[in-house]
Jmol script that loads the backbone (N, CA, C; Angstrom):
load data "model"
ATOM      1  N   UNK A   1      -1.478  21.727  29.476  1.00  0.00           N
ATOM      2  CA  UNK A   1      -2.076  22.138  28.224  1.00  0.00           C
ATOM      3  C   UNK A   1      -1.958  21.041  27.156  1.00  0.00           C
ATOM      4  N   UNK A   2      -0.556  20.798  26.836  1.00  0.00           N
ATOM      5  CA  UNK A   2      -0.446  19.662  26.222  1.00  0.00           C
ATOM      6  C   UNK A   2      -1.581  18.110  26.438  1.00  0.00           C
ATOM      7  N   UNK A   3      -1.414  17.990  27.699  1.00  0.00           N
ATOM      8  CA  UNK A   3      -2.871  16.978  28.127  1.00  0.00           C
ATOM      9  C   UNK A   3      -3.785  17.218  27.664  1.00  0.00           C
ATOM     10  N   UNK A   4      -4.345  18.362  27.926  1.00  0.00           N
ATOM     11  CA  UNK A   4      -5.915  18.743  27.429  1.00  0.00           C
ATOM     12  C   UNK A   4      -5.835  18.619  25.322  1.00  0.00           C
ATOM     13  N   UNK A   5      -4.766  18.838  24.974  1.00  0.00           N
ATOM     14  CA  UNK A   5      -5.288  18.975  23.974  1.00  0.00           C
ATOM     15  C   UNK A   5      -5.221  17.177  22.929  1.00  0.00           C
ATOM     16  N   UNK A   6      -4.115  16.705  23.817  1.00  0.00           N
ATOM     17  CA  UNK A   6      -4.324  14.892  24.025  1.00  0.00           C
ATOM     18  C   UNK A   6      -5.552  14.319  23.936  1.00  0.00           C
ATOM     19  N   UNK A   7      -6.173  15.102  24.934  1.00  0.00           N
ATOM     20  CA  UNK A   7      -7.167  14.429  25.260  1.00  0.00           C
ATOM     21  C   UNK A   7      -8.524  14.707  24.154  1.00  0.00           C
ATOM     22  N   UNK A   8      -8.725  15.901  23.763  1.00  0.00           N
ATOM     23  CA  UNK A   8      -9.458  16.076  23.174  1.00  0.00           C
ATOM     24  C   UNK A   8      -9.209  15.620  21.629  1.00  0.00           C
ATOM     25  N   UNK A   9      -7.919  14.971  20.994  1.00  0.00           N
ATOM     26  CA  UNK A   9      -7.859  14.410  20.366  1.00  0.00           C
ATOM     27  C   UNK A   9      -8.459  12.866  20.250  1.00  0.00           C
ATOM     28  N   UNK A  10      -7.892  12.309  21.287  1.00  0.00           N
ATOM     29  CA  UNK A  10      -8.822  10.648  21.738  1.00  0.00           C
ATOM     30  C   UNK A  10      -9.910  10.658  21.358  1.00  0.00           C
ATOM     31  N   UNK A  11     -11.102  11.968  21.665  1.00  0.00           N
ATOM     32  CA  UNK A  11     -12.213  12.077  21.699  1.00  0.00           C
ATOM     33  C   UNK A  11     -13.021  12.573  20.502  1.00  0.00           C
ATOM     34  N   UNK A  12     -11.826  12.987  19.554  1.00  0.00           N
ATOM     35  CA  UNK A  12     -12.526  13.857  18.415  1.00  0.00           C
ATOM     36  C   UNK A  12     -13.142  12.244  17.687  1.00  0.00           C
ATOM     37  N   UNK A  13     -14.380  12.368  16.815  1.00  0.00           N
ATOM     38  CA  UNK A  13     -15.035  11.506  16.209  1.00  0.00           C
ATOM     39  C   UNK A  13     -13.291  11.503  14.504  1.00  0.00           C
ATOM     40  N   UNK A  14     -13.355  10.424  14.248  1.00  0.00           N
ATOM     41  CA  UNK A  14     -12.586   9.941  13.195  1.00  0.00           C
ATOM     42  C   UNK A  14     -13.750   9.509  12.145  1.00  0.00           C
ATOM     43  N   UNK A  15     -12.820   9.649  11.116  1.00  0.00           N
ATOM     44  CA  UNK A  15     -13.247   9.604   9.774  1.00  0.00           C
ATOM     45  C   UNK A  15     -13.229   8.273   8.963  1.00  0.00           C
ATOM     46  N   UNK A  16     -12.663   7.435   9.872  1.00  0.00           N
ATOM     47  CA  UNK A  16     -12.131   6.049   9.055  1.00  0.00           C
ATOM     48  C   UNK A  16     -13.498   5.467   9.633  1.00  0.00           C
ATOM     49  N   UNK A  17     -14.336   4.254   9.273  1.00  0.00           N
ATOM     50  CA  UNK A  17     -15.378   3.946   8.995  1.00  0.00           C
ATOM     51  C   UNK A  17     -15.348   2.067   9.263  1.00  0.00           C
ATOM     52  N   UNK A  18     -15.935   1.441   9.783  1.00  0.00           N
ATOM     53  CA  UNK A  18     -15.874   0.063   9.613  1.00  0.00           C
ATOM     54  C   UNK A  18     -17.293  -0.114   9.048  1.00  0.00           C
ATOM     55  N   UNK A  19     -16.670  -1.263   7.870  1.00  0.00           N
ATOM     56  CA  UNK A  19     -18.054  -1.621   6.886  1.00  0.00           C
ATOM     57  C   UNK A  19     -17.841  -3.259   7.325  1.00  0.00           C
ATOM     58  N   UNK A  20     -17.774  -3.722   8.417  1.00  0.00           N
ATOM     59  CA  UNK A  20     -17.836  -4.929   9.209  1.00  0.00           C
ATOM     60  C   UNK A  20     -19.364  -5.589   8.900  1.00  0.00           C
ATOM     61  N   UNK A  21     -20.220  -4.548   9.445  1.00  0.00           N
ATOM     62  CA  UNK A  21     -21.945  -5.379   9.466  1.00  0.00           C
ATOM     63  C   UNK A  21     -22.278  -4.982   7.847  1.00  0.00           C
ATOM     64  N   UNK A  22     -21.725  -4.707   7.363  1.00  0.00           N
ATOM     65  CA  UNK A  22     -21.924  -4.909   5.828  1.00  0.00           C
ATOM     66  C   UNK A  22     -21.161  -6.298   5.232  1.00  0.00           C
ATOM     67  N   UNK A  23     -20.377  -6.325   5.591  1.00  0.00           N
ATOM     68  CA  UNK A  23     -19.533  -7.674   4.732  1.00  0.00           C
ATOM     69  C   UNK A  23     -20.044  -9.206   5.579  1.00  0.00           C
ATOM     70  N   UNK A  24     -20.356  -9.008   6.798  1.00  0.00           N
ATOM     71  CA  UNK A  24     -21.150  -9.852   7.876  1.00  0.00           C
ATOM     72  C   UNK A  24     -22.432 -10.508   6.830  1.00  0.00           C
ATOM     73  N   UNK A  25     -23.165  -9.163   6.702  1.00  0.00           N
ATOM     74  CA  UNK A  25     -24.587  -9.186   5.826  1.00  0.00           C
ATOM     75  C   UNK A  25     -24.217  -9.828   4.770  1.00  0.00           C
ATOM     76  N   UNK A  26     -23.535  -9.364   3.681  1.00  0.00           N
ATOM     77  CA  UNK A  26     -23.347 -10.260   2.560  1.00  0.00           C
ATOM     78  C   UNK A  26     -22.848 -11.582   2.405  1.00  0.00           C
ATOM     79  N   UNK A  27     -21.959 -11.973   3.424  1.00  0.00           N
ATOM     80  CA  UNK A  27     -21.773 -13.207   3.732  1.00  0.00           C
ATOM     81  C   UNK A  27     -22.875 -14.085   4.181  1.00  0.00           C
ATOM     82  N   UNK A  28     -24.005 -13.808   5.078  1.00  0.00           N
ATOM     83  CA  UNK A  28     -24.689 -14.557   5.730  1.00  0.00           C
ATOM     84  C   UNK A  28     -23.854 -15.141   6.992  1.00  0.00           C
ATOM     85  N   UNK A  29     -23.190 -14.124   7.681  1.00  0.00           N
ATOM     86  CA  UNK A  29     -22.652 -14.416   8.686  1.00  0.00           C
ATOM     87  C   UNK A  29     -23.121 -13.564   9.696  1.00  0.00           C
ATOM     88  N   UNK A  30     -22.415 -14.438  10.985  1.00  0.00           N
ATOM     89  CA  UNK A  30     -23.499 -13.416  12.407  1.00  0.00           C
ATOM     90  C   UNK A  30     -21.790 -12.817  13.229  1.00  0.00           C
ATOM     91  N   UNK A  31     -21.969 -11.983  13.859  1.00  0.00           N
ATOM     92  CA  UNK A  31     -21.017 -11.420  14.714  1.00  0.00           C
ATOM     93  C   UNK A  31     -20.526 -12.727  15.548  1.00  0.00           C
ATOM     94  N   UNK A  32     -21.422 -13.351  15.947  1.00  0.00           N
ATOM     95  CA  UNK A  32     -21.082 -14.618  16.640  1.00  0.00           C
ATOM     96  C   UNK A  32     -20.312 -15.981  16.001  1.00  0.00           C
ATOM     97  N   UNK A  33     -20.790 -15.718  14.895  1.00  0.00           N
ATOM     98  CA  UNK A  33     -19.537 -17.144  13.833  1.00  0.00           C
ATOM     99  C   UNK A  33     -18.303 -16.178  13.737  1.00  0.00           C
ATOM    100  N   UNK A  34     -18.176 -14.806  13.087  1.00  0.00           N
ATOM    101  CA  UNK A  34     -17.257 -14.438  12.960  1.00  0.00           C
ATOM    102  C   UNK A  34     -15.932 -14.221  14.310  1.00  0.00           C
ATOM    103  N   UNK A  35     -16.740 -14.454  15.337  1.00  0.00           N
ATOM    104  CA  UNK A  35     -16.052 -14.373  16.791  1.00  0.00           C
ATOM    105  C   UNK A  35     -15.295 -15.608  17.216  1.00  0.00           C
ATOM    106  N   UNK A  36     -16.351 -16.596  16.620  1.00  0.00           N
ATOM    107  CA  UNK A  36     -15.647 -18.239  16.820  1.00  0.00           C
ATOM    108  C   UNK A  36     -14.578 -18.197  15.481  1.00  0.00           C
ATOM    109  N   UNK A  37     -14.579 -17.838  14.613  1.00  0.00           N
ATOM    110  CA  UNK A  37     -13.453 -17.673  13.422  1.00  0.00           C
ATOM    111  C   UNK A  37     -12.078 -17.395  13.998  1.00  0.00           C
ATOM    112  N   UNK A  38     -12.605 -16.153  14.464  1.00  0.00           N
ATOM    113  CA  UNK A  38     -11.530 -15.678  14.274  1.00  0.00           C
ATOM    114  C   UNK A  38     -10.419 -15.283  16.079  1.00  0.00           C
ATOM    115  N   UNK A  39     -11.305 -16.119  16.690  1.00  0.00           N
ATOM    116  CA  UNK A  39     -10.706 -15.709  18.267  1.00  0.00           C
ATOM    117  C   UNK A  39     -10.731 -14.669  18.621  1.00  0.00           C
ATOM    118  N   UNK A  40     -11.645 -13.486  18.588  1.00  0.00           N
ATOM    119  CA  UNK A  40     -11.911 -12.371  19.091  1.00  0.00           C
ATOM    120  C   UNK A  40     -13.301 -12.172  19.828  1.00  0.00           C
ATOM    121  N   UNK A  41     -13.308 -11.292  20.677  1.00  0.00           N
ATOM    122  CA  UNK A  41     -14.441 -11.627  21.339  1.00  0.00           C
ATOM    123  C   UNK A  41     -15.405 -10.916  20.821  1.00  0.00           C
ATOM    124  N   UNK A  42     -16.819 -11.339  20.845  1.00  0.00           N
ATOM    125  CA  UNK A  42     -18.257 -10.466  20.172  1.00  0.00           C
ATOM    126  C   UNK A  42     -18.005  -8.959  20.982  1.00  0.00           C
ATOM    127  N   UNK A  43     -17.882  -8.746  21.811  1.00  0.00           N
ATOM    128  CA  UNK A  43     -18.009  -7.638  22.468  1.00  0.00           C
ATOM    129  C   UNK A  43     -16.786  -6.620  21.548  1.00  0.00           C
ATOM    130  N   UNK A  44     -15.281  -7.250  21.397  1.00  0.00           N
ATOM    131  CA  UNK A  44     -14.722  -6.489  20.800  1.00  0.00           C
ATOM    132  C   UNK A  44     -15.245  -6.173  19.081  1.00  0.00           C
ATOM    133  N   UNK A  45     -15.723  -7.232  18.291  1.00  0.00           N
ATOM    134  CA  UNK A  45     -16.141  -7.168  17.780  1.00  0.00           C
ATOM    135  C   UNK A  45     -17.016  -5.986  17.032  1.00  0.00           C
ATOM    136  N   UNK A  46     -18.040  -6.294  18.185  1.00  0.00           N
ATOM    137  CA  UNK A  46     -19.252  -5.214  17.880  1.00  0.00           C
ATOM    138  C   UNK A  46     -18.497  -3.950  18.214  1.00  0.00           C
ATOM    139  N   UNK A  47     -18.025  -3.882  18.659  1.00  0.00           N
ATOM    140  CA  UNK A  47     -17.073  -2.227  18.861  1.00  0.00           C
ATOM    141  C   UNK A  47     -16.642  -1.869  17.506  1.00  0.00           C
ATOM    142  N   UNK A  48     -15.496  -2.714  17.528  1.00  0.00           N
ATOM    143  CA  UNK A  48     -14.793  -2.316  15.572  1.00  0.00           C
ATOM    144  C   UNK A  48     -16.190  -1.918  14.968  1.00  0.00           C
ATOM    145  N   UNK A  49     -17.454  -2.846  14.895  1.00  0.00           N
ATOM    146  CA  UNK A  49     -18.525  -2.686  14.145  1.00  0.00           C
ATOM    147  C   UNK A  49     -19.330  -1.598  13.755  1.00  0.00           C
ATOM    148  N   UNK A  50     -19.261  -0.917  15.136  1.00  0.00           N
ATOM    149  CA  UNK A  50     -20.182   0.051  15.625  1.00  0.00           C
ATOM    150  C   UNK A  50     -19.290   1.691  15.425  1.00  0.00           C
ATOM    151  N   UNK A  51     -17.649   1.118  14.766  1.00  0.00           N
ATOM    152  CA  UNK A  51     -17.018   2.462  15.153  1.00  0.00           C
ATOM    153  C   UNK A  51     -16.762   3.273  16.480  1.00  0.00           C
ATOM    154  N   UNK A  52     -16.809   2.209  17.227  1.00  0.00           N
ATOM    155  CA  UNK A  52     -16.133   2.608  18.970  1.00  0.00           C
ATOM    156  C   UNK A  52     -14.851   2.120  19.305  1.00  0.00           C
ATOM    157  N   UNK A  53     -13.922   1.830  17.826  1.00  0.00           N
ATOM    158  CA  UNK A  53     -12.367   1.598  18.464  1.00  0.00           C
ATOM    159  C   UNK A  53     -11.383   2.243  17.947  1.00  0.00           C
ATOM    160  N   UNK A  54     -10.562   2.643  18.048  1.00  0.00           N
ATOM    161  CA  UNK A  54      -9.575   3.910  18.044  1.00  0.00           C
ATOM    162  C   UNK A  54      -8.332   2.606  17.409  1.00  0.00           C
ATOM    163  N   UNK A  55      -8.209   1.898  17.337  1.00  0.00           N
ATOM    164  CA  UNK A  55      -7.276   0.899  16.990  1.00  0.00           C
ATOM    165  C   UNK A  55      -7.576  -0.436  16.586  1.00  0.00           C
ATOM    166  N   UNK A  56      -6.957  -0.957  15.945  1.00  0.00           N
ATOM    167  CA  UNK A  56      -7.162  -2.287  15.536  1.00  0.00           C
ATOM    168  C   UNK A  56      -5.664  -3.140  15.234  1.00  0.00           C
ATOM    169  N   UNK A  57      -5.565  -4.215  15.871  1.00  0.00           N
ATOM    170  CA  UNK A  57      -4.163  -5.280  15.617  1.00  0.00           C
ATOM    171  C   UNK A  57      -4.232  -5.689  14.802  1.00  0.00           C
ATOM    172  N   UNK A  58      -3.201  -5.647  13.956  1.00  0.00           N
ATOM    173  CA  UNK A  58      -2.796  -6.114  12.294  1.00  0.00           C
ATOM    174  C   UNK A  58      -3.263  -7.280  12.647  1.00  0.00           C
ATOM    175  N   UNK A  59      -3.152  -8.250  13.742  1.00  0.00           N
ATOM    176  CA  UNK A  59      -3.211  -9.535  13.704  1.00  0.00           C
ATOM    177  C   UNK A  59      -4.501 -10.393  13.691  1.00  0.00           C
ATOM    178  N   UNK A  60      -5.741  -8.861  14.304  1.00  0.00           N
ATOM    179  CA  UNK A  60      -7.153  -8.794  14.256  1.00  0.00           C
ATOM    180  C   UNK A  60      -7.600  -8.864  12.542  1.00  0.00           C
ATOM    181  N   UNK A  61      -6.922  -7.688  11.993  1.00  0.00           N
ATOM    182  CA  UNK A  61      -7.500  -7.168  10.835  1.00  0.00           C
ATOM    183  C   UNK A  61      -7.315  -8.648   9.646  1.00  0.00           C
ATOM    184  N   UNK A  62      -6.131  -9.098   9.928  1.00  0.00           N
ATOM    185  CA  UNK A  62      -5.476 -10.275   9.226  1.00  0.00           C
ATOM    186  C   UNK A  62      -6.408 -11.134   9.144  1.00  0.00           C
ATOM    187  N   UNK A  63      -7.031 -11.609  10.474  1.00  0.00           N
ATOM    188  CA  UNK A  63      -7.750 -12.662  10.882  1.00  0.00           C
ATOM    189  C   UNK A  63      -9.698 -12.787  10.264  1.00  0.00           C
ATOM    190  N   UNK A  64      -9.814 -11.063  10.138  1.00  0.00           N
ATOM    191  CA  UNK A  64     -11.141 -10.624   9.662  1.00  0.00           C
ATOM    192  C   UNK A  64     -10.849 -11.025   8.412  1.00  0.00           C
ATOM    193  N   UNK A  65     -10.113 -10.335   7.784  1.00  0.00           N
ATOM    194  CA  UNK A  65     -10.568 -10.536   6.377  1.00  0.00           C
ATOM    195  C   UNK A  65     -10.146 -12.093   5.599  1.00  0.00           C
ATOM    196  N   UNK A  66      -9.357 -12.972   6.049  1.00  0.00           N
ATOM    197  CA  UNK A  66      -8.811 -14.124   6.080  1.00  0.00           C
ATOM    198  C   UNK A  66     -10.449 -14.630   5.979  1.00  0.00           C
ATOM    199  N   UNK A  67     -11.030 -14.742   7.166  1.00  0.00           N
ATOM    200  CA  UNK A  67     -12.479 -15.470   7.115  1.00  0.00           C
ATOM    201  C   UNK A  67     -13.702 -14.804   6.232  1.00  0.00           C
ATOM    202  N   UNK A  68     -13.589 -13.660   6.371  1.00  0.00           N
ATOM    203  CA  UNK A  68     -14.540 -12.929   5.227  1.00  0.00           C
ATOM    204  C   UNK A  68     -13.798 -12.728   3.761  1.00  0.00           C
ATOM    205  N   UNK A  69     -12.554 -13.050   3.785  1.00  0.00           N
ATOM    206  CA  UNK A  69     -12.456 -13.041   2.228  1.00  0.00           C
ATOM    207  C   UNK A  69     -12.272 -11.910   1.860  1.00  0.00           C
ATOM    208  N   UNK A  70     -11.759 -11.047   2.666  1.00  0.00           N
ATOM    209  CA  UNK A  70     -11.820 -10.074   1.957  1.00  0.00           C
ATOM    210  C   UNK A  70     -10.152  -8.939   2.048  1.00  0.00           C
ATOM    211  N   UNK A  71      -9.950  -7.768   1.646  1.00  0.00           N
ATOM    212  CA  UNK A  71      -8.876  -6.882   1.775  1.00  0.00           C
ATOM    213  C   UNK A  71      -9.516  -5.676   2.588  1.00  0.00           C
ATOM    214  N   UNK A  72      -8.642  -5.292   3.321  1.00  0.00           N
ATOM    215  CA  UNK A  72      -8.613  -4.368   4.560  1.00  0.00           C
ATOM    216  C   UNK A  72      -8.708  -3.024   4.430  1.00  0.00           C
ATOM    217  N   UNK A  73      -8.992  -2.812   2.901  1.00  0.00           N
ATOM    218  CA  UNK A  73      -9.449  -1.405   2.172  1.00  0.00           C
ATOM    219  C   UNK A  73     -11.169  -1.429   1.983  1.00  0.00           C
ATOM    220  N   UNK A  74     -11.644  -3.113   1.780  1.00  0.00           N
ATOM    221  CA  UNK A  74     -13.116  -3.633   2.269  1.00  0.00           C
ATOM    222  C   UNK A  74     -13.710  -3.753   3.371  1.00  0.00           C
ATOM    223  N   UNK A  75     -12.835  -3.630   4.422  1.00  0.00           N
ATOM    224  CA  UNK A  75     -13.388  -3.789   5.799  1.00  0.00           C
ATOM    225  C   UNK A  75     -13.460  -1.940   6.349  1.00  0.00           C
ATOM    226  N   UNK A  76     -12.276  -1.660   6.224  1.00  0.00           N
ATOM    227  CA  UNK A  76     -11.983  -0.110   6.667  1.00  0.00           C
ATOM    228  C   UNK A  76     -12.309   1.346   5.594  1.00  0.00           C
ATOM    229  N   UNK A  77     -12.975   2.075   5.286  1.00  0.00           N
ATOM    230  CA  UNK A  77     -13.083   3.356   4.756  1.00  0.00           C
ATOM    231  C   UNK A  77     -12.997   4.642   5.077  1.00  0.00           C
ATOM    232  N   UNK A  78     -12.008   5.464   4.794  1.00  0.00           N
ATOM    233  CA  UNK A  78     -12.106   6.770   4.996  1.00  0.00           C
ATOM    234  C   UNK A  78     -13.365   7.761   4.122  1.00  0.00           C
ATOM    235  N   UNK A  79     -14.016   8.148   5.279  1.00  0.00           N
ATOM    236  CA  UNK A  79     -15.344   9.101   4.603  1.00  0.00           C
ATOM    237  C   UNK A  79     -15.005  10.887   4.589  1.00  0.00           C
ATOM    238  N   UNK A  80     -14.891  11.337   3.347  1.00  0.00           N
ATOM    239  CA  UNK A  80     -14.260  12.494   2.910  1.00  0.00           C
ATOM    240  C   UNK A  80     -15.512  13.595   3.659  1.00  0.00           C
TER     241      UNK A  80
END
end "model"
wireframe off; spacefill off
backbone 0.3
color backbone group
């Protein structure tokens, strides 16, 4: 029981938000410079982007906003 309800947590849609292809856009940057930046791969990338990752490494998030300039309250949003 405990499993099942594990599981259906993993799966519930979250509320926290990546505004990644927004700060991309205003920069005039492509998923692909930001990949050579920052040593992460486009594929993981576009995930964070798209809101298909359940986690993110401080050491990722560090590295994003380091090259975009920006704070990690600009990259990430909770939608009420």
């Amino acid at each position: 029981m405990a499993a099942t309800r594990r599981a259906a947590a993993e799966e519930a849609p979250t509320r926290i938000r990546c505004r990644l292809g927004q700060l991309l856009a205003e920069r005039g940057m492509s998923l692909t410079e930001l990949s050579r930046a920052v040593g992460v791969s486009v594929t993981n990338l576009s995930l964070l982007k798209n809101n298909h990752v359940r986690a993110v490494r401080y050491s990722t998030l560090e590295a994003i906003c380091e090259v975009l300039d920006c704070q990690p309250g600009d990259l990430l949003v909770f939608e009420r």
